[in-house]
N, C-alpha and C positions, 0 to 999 in steps of 0.2 A: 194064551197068546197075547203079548203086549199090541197097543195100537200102535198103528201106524199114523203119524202126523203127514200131513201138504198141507203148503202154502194157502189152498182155495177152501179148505176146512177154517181158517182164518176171519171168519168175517164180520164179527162186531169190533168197532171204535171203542178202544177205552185208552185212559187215560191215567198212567202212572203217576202217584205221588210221592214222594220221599218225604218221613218226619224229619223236620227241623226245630231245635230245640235254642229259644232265643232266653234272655236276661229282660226282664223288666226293670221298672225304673227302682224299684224296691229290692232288688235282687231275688226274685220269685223266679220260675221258668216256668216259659210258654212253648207251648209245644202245638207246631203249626205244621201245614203239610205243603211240600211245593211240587206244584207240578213238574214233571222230569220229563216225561216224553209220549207220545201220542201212536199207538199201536192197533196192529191188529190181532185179533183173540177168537179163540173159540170158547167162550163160558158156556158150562154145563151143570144144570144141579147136579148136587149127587144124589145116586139114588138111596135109596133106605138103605138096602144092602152093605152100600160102602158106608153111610153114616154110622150104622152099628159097628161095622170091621174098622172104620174111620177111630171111635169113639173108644178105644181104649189107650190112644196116645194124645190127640187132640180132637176131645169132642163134641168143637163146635166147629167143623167144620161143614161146610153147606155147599160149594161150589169149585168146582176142577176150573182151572184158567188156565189155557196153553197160551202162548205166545212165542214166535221169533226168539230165538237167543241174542240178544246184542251187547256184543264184547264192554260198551261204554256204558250200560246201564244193568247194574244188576239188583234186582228188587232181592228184598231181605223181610222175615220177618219185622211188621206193625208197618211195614209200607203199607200203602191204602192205593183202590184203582178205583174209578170212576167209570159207570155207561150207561145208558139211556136211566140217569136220575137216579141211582144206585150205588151204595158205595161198599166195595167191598176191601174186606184187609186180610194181609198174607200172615197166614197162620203156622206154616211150617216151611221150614229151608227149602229155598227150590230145589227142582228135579231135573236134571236133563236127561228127558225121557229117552233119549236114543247114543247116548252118550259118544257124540256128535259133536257137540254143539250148536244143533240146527234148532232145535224146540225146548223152552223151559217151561214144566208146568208150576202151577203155582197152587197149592191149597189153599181156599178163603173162606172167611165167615162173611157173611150179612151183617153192615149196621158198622157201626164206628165213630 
């Protein structure tokens, strides 16, 4: 049975970033990340279970992110989120877990 997402499941602050890909004065590229917008989430590790069933498409991933769907921001794979001193990056296409458009989960790795 699929979960069921609410609002009040929602409760760590993180912080979306989007890469941004600039020109140097040499013409090298710099690849920077800007902050996009300030959410609420439920981060959860995953457990063994899923990292192993996880781990024959992408297997580094380490942490389930739900968030709010919001039509103006859509994270995409090598986005990166930020929370409490942690940074994690989106490893696979989101998901709208209820296909809705009410909740998009995110798969993440640690580190980046």
């Amino acid at each position: 049975m699929a979960m069921r997402y609410s609002a009040g499941m929602l409760r760590q602050s993180i912080e979306l970033h989007k890469p941004v890909e600039s020109r140097d004065s040499i013409g090298g590229a710099d690849l920077t990340y800007k902050p996009v917008a300030r959410v609420y989430a439920s981060v959860k590790p995953m457990t063994a279970r899923e990292v192993l069933s996880a781990d024959q498409q992408h297997p580094e991933i380490t942490h389930r992110v739900v968030i709010r769907y919001l039509p103006n921001v859509q994270p995409e794979i090598n986005w990166r989120l930020s929370f409490e001193g942690r940074t994690l990056e989106v490893a696979a296409p989101p998901i709208d877990v209820d296909n809705r458009r009410r909740f998009v989960q995110l798969l993440c790795r640690e580190g980046g």
